[in-house]
PAMAR-9746 format. One line per 2 residues: their letters; for each residue x, y, z of N, C-alpha, C, O. Coordinates in steps of 0.05 Angstrom, whole numbers, m for minus. Example, Ala and Ser with C-alpha at 12.3 -4.5 7.8 and 13.67 -1.06 7.14 Angstrom:
BEGIN
AS = 264/m114/156/246/m90/156/264/m66/156/285/m66/169 | 257/m45/142/273/m21/143/258/1/157/268/23/161
This chain:
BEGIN
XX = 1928/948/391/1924/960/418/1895/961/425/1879/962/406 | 1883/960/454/1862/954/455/1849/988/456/1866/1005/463
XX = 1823/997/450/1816/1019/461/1823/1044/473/1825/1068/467 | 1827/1024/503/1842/1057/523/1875/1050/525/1886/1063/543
XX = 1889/1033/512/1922/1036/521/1934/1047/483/1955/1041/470 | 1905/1071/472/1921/1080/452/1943/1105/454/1945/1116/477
XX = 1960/1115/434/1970/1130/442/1960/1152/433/1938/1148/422 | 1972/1185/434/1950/1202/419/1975/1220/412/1998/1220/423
XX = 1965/1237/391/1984/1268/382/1962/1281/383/1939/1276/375 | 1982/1312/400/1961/1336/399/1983/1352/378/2007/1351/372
XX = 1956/1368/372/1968/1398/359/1966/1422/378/1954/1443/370 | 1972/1421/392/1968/1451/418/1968/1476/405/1986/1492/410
XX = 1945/1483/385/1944/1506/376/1941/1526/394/1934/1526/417 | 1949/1548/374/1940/1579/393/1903/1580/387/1884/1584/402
XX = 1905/1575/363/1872/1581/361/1870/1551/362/1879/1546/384 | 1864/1530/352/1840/1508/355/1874/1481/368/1899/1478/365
XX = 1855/1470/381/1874/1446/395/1862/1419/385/1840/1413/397 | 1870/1401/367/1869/1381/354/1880/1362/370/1898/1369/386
XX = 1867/1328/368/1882/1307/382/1880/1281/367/1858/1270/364 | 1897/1274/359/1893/1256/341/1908/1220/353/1930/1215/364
XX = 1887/1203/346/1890/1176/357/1891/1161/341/1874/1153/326 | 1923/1151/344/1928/1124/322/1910/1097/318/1913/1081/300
XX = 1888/1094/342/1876/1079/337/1853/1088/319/1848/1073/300 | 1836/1113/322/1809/1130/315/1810/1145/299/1788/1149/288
XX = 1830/1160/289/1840/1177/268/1834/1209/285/1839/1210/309 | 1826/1231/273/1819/1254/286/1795/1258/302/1774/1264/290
XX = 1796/1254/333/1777/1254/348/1777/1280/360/1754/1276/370 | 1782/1300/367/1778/1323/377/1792/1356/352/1814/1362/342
XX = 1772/1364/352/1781/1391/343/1764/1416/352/1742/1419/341 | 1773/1435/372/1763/1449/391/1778/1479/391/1802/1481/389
XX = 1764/1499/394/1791/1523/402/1800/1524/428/1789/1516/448 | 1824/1534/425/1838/1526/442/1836/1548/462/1853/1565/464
XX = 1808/1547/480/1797/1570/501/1790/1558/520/1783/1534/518 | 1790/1572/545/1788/1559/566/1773/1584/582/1784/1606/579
XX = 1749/1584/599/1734/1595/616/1728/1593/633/1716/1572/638 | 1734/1614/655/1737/1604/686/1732/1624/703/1734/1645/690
XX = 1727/1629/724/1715/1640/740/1734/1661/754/1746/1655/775 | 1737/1690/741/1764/1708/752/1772/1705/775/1797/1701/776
XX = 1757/1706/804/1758/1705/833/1773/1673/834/1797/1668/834 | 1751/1656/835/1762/1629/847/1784/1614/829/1802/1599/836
XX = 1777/1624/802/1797/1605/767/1789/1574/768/1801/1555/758 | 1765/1574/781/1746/1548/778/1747/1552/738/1746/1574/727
XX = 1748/1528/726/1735/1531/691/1713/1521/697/1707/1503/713 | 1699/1539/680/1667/1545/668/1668/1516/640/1656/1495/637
XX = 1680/1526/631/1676/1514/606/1701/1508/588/1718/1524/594 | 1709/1491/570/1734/1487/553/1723/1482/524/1701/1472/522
XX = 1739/1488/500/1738/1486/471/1707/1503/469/1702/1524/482 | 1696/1495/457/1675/1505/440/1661/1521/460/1667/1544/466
XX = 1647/1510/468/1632/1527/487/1652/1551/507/1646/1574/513 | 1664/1544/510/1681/1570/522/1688/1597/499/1687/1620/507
XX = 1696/1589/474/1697/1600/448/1674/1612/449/1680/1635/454 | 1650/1611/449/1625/1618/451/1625/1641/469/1609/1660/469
XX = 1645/1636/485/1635/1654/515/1648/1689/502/1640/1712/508 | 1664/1681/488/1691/1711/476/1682/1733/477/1668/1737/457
XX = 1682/1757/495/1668/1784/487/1638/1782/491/1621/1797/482 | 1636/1758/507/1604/1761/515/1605/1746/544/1588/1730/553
XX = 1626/1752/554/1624/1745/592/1611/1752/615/1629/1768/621 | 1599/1754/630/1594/1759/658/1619/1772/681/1635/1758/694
XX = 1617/1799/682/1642/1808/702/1663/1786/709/1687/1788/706 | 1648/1762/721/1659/1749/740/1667/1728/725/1674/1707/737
XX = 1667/1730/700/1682/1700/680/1695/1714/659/1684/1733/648 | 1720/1703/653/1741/1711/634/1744/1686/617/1752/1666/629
XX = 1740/1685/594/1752/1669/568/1783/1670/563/1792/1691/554 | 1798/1650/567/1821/1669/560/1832/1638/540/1820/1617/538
XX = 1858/1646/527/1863/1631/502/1902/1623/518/1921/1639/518 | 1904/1597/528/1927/1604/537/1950/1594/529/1971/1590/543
XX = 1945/1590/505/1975/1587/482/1968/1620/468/1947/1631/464 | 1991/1628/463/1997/1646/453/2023/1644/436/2041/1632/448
XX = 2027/1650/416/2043/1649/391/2051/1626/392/2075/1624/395 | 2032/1596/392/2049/1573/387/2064/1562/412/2079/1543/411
XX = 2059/1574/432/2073/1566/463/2053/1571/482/2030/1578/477 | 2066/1565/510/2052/1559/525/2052/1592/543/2072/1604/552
XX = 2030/1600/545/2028/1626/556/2023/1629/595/2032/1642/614 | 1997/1603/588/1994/1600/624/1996/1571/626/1983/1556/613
XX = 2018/1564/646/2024/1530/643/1997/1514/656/1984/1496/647 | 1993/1533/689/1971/1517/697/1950/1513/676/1947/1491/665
XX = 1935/1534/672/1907/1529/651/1919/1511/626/1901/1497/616 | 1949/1509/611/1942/1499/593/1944/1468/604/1929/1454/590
XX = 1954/1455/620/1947/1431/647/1923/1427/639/1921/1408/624 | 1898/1442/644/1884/1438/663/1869/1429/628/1862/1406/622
XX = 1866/1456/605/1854/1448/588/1868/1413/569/1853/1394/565 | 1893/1415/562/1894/1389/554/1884/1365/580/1886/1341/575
XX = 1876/1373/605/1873/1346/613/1835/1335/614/1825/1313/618 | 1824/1360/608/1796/1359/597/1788/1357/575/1764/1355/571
XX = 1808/1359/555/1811/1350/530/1815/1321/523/1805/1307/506 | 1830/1316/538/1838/1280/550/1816/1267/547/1810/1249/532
XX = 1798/1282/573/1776/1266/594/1757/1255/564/1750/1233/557 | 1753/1282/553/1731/1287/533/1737/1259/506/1723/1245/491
XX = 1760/1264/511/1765/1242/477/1767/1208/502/1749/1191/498 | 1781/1204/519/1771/1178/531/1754/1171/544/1754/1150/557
XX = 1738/1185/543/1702/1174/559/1712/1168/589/1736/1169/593 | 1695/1162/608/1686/1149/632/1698/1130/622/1721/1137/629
XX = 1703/1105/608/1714/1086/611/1751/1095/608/1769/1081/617 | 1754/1111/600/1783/1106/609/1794/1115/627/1817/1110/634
XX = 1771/1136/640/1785/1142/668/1780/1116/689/1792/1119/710 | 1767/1098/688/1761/1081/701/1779/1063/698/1781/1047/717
XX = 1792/1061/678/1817/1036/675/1845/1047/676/1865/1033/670 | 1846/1084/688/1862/1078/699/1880/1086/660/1900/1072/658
XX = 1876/1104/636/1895/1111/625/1905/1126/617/1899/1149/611 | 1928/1113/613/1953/1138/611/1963/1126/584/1969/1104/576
XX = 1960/1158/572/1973/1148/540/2007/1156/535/2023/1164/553 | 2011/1153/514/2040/1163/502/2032/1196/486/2024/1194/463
XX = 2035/1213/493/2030/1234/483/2057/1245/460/2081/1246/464 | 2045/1250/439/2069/1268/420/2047/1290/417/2024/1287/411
XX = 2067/1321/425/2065/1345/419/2073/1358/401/2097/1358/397 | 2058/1371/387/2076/1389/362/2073/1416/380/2055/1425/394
XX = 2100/1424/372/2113/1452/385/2121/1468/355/2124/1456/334 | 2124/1497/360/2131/1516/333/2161/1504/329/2162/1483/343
XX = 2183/1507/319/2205/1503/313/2224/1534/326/2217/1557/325 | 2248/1521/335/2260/1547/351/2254/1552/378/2268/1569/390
XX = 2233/1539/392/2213/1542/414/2235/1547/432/2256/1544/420 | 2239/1554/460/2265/1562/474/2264/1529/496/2248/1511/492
XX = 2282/1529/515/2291/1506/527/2266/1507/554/2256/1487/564 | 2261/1532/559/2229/1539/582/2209/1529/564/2193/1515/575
XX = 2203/1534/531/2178/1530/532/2176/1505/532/2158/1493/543 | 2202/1490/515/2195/1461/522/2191/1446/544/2175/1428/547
XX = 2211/1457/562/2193/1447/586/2168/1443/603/2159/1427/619 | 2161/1467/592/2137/1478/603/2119/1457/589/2106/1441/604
XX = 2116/1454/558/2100/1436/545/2093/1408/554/2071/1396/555 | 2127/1401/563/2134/1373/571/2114/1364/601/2101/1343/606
XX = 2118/1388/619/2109/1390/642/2082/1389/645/2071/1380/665 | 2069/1400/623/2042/1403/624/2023/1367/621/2005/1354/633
XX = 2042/1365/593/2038/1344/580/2031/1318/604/2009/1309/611 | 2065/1311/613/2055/1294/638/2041/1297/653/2040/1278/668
XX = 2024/1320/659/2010/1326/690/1991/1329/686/1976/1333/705 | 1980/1328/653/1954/1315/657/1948/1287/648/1929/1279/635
XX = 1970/1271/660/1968/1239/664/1979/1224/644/1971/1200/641 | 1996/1232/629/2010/1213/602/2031/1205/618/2046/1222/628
XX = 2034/1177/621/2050/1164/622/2088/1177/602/2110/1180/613 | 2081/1181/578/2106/1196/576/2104/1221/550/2084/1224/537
XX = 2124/1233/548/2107/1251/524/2139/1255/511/2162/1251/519 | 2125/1266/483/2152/1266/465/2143/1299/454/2120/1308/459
XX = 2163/1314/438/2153/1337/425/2167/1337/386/2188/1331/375 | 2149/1343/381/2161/1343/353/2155/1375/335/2134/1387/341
XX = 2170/1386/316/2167/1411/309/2153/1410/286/2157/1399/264 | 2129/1430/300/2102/1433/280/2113/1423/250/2105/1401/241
XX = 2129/1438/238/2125/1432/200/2134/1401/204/2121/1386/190 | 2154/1387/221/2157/1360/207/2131/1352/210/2120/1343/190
XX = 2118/1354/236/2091/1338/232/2077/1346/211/2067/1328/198 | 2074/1363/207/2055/1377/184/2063/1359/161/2047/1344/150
XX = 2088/1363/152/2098/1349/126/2094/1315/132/2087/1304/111 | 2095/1302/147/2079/1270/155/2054/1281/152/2043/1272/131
XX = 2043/1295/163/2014/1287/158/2006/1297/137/1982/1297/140 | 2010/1308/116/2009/1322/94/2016/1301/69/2013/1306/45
XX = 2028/1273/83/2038/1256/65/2071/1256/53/2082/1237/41 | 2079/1273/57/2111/1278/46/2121/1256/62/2114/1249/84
XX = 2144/1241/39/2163/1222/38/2186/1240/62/2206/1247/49 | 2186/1247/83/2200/1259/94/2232/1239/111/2250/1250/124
XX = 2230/1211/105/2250/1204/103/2271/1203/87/2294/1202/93 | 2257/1204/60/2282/1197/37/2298/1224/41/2291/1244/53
XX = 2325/1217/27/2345/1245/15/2334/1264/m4/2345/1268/m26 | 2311/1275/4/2302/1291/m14/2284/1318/m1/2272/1319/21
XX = 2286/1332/m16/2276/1368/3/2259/1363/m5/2253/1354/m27 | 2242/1374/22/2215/1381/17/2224/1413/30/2245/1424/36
XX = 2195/1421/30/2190/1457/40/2159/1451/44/2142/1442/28 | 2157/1461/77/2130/1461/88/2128/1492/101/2148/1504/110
XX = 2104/1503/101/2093/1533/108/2074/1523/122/2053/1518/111 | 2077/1517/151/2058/1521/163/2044/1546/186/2053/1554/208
XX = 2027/1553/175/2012/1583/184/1992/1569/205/1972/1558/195 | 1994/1568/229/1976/1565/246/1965/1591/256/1965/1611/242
XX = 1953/1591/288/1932/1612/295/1961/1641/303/1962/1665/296 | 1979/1628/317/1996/1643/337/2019/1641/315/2028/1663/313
XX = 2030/1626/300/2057/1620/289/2053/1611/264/2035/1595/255 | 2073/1622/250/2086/1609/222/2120/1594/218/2141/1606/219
XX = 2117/1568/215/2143/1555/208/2139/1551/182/2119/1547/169 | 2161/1553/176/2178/1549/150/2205/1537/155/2225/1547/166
XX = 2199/1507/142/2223/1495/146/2229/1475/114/2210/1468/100 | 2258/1468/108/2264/1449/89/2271/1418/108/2284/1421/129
XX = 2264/1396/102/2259/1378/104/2274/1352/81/2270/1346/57 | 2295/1339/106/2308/1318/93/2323/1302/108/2340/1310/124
XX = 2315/1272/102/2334/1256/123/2317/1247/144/2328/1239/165 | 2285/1247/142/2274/1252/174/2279/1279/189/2266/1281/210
XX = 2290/1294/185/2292/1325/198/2290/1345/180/2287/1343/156 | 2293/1370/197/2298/1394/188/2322/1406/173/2339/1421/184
XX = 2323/1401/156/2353/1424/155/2353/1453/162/2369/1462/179 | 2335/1467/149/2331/1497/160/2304/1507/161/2286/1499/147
XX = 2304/1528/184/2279/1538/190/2276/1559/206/2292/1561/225 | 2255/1577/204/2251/1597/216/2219/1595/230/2199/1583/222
XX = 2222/1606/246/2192/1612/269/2184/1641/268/2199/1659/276 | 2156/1645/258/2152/1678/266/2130/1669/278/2119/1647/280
XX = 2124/1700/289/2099/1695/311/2077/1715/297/2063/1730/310 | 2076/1713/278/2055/1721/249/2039/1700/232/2048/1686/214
XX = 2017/1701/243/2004/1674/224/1972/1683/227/1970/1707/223 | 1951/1672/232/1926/1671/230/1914/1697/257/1896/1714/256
XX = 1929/1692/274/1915/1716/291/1914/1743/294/1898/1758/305 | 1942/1747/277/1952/1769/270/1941/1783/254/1938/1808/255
XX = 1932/1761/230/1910/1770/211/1877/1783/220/1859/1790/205 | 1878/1782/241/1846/1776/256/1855/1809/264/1842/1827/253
XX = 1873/1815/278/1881/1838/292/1897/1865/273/1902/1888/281 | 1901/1853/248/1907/1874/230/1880/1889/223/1875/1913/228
XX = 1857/1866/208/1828/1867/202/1818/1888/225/1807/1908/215 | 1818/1889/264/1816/1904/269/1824/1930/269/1809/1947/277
XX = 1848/1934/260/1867/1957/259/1854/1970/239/1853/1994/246 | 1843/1967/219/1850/1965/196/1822/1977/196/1823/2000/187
XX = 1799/1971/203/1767/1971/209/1766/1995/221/1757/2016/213 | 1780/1989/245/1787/2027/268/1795/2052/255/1784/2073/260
XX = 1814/2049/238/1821/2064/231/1820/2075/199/1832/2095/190 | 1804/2056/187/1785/2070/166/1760/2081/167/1753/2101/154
XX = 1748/2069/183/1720/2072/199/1711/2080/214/1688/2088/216 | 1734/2079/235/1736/2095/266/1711/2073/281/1696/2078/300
XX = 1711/2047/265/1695/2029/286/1712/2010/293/1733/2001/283 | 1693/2001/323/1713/1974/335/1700/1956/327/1675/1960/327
XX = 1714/1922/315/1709/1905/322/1720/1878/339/1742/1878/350 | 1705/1861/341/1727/1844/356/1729/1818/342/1716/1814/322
XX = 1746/1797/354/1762/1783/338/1751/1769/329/1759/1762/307 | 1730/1757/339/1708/1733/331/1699/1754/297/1704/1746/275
XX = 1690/1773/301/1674/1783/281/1702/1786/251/1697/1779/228 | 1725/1794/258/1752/1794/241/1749/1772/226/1749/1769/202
XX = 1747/1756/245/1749/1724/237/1737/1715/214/1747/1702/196 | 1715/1721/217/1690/1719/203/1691/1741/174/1676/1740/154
XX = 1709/1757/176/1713/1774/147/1735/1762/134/1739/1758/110 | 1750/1755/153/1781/1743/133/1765/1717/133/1755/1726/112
XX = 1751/1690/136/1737/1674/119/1721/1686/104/1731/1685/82 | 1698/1698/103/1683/1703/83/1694/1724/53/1684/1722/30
XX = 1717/1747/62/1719/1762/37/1746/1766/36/1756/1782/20 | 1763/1752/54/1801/1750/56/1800/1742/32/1784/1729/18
XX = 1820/1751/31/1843/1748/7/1874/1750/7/1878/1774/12 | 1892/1740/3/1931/1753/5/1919/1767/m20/1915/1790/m14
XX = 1913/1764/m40/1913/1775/m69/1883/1768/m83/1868/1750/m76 | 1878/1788/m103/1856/1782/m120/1870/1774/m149/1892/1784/m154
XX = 1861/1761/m164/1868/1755/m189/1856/1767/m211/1867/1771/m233 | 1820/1775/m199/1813/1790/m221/1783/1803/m205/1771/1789/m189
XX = 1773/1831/m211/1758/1836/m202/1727/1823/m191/1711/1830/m174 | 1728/1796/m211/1704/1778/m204/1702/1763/m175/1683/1752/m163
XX = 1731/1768/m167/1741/1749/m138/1733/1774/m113/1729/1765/m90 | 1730/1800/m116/1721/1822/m100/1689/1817/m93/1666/1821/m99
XX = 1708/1806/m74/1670/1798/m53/1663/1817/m25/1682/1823/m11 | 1644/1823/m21/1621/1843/0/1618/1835/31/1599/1820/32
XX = 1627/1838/50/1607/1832/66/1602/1856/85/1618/1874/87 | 1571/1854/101/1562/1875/124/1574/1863/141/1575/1839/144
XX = 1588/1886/156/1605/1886/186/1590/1898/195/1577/1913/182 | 1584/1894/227/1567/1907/252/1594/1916/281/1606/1900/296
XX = 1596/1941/281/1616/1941/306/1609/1966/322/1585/1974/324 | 1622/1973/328/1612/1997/344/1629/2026/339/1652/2033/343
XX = 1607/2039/330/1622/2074/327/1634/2080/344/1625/2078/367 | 1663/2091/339/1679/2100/365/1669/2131/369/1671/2143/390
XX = 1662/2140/353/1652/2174/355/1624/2178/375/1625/2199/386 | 1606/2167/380/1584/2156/393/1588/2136/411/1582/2139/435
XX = 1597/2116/401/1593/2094/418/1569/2082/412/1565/2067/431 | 1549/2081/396/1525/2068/378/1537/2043/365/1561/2040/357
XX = 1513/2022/363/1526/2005/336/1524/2008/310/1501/2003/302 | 1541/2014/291/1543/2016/264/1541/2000/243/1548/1978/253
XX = 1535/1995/218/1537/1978/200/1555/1988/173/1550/2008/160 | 1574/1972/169/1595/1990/147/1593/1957/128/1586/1934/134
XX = 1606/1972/99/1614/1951/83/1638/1953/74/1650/1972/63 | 1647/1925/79/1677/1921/75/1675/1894/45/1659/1876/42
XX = 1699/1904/29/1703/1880/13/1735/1865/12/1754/1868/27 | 1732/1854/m4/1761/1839/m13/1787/1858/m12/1809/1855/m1
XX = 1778/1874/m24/1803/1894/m27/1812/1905/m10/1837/1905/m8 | 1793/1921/11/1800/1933/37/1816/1902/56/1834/1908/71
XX = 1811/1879/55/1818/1864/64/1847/1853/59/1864/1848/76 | 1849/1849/29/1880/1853/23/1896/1871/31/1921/1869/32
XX = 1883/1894/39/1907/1914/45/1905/1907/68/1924/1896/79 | 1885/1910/80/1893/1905/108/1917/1884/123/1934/1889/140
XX = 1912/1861/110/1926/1842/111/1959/1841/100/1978/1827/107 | 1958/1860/84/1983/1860/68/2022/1854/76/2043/1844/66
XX = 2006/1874/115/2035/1878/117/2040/1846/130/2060/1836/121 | 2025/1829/152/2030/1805/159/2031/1782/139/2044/1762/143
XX = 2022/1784/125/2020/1766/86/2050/1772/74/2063/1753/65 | 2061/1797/74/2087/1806/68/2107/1798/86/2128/1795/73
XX = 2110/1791/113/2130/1785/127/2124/1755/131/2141/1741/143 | 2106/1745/123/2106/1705/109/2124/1701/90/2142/1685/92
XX = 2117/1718/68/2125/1708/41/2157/1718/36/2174/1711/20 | 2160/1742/63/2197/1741/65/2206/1731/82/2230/1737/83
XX = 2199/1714/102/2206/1688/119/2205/1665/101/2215/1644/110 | 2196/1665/77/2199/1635/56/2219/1637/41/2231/1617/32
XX = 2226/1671/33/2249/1675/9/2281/1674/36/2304/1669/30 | 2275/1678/51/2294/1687/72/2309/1655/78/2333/1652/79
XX = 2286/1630/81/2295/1605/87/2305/1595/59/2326/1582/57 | 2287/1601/34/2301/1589/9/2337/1604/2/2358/1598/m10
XX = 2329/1619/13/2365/1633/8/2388/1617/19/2410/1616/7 | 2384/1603/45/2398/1591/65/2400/1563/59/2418/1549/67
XX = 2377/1555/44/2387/1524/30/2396/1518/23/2401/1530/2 | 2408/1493/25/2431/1483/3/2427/1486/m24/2404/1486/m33
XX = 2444/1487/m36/2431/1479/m72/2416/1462/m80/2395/1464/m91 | 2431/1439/m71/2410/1409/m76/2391/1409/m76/2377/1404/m96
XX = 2380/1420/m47/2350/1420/m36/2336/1432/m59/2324/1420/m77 | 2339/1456/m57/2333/1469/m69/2323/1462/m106/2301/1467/m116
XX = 2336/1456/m114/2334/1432/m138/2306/1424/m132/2285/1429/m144 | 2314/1411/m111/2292/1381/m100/2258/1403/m102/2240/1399/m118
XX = 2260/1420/m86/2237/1440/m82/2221/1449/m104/2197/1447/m109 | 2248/1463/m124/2231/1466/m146/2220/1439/m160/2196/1439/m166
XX = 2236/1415/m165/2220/1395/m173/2190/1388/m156/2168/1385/m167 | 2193/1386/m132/2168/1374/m117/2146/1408/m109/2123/1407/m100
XX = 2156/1424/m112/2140/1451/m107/2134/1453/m69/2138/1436/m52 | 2125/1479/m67/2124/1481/m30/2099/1471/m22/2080/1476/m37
XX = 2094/1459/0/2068/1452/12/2056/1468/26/2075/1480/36 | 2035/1480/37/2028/1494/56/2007/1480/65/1995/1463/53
XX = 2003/1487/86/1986/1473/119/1978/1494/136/1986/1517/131 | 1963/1488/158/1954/1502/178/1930/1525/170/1932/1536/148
XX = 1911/1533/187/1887/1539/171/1894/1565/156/1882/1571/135 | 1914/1582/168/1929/1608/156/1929/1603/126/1926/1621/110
XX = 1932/1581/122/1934/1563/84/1927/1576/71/1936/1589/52 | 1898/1571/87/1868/1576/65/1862/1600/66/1838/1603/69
XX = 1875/1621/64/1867/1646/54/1866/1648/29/1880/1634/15 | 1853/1662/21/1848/1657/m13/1863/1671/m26/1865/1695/m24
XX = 1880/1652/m45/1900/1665/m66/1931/1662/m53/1952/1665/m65 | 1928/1654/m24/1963/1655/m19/1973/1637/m19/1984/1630/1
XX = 1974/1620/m41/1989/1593/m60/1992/1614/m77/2013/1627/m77 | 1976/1619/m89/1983/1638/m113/2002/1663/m117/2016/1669/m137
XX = 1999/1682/m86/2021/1692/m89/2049/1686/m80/2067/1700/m89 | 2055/1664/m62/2065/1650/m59/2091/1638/m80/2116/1639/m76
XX = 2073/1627/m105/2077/1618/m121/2095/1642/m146/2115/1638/m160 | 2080/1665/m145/2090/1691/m155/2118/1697/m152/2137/1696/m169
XX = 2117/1703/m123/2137/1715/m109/2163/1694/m102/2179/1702/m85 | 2167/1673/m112/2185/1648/m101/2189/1640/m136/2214/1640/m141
XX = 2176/1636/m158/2175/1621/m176/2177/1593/m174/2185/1581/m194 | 2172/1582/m157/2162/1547/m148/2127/1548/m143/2109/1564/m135
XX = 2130/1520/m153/2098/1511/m143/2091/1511/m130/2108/1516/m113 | 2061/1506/m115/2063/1518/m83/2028/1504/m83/2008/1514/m94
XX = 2028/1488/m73/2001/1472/m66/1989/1469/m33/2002/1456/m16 | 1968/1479/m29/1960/1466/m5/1946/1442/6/1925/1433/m5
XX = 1957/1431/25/1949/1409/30/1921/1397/35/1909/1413/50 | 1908/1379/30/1886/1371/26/1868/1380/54/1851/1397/59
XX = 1885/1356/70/1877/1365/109/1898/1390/113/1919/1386/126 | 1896/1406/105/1912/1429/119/1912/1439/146/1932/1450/155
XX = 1889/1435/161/1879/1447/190/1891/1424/198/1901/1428/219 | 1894/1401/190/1895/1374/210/1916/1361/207/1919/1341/220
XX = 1938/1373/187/1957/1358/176/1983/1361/209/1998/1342/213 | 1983/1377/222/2006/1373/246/1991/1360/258/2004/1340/261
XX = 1965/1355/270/1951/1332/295/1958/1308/278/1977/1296/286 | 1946/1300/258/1955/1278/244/1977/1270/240/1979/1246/233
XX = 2007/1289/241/2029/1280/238/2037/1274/265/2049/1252/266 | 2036/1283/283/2049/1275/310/2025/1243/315/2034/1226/330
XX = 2008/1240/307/1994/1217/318/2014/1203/301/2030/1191/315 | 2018/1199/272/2030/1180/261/2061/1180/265/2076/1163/255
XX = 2069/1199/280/2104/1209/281/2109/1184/312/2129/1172/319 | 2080/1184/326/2093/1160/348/2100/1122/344/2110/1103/357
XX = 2087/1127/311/2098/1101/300/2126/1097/281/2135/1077/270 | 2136/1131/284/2160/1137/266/2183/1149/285/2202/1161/275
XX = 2180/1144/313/2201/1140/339/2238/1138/320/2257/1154/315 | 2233/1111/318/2271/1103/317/2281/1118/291/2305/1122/287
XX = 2254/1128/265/2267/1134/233/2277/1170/245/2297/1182/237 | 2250/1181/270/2263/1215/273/2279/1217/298/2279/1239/309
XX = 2291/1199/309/2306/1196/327/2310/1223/345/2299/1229/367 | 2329/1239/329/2337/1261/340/2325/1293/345/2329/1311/361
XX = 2308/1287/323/2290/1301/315/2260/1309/330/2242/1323/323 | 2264/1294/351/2236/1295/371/2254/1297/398/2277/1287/399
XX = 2239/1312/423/2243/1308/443/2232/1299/462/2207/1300/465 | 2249/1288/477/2230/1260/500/2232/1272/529/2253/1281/538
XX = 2201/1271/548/2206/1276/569/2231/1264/594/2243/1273/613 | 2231/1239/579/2247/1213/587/2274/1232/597/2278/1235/621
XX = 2294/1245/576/2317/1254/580/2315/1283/579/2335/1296/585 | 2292/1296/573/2292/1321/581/2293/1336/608/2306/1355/615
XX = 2273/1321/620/2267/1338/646/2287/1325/663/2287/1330/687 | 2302/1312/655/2322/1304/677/2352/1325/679/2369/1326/696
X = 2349/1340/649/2373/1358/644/2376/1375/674/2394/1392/677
């Protein structure tokens, strides 16, 4: 294929929006924020630099994030951001020739018959010629590398910003699966809860963020893993800014109760599997994906709490953009398993 008549897969995260091109490999990875002007809803800015803007706006400009748990929250803005996301990955030259790609979307699994539409709708209207949708873990498990055609179970945990799927995998499809709306952001917003009300300080989410990477943990293994960091937020008793220290441990708890309703959405899907599969799982162990992954130690407890192996994937952040890019060369093997604007929007 030449340049601009490639096709592309997005990952329409809640937090970061990935686009991946079967010709280029992973060309965009951005959060998935959008900034615009409250009065007129002119955008200021999209991905990074709008990210930038979070809790540091001007009256008259709002940051806002408009997927929310894995779906589509505001259809116009999310339009407007995948079609500047577009612009950004095809240069001036492909708006000049005039292209329109084949879009595959990864959607959470379970998603309702509105959001897909909504996705579908967005998808075409910012200029794809046609769009397909595929459910986050299969892509995850393609791009993660799993043999996801043969007769054999796999088990994928994908923890994105807004959502966690958990699905078994066989045949090219799903056999079973569950969707929660507990995954990476949730974690960000416990960390605040959690800060407020030990501390009686606020922080905000960018700064959360920044403690569940630097001193998160699902579990510690041994006191040497209990790491420090200075938090800066603001005294709620004053209203001054404060400086407190938080470590690993306060962070596990914090985290505990959204970490706890993962790891019983995985025992909840392994109960419902066939036997076979199941077989199959413990032989090949569970995969996990999406950046929720990489919290430190939750393979391990994972692994605890299930008695299967439990590995994260190499590209974990990238493994659903990469699967839906390679899932549009795997059309006729997931047949049923993807949905096409083609016969959807005509329902």
């Amino acid at each position: 294929m030449g340049r601009f008549s490639e096709d592309i897969g997005i990952d329409l995260g809640t937090a970061t929006f990935l686009i991946y091109s079967k010709t280029r490999g992973l060309v965009l990875q951005e959060p998935s924020v959008i900034a615009m002007a409250r009065d007129s809803k002119q955008v200021k800015a999209v991905g990074e630099e709008a990210y930038r803007m979070i809790g540091r706006t001007p009256g008259g400009i709002v940051a806002v994030r408009p997927i929310k748990d894995g779906v589509i929250a505001d259809e116009g803005l999310t339009e407007k951001m995948i079609t500047m996301f577009l612009q950004k990955v095809q240069g001036s030259a492909g708006r000049l020739f005039g292209f329109k790609p084949q879009l595959m979307v990864g959607v959470p699994s379970n998603v309702s018959d509105v959001e897909k539409r909504a996705v579908l709708r967005a998808a075409l209207n910012s200029n794809a010629k046609r769009a397909f949708l595929i459910e986050e873990p299969l892509a995850a498990a393609i791009g993660a590398g799993l043999k996801i055609a043969e007769p054999i179970g796999s088990m994928v945990v994908d923890i994105g910003g807004g959502s966690t799927d958990v699905a078994v995998i066989s045949l090219g499809g799903i056999v079973v699966s569950e969707s929660m709306r507990v995954a990476g952001n949730e974690f960000d917003e416990s960390i605040i809860r959690y800060v407020r009300r030990k501390h009686n300080v606020l922080i905000g989410e960018r700064t959360a963020e920044e403690i569940k990477v630097k001193v998160g943990a699902a579990m510690l293994l041994d006191d040497s893993e209990n790491l420090t960091a200075e938090v800066r937020g603001r005294d709620l008793v004053n209203g001054l800014p404060k400086t407190i220290s938080l470590d690993s441990t306060d962070v596990v708890e914090a985290l505990s109760e959204p970490v706890t309703k993962i790891v019983e959405g995985v025992k909840r899907v392994l109960e419902i599997t066939p036997p076979e599969l199941v077989s199959d799982i413990i032989d090949r162990g569970i995969v996990m994906t999406g950046g929720g992954s990489l919290l430190r130690n939750f393979d391990e407890l994972l692994r605890q709490t299930t008695g299967i192996p439990v590995a994260v994937a190499e590209n974990a952040v990238e493994a659903v953009a990469v699967g839906t890019g390679m899932a549009l060369e795997m059309i006729p093997v997931l047949g049923d398993s993807l949905v096409s604007s083609d016969n959807y929007l005509r329902r």
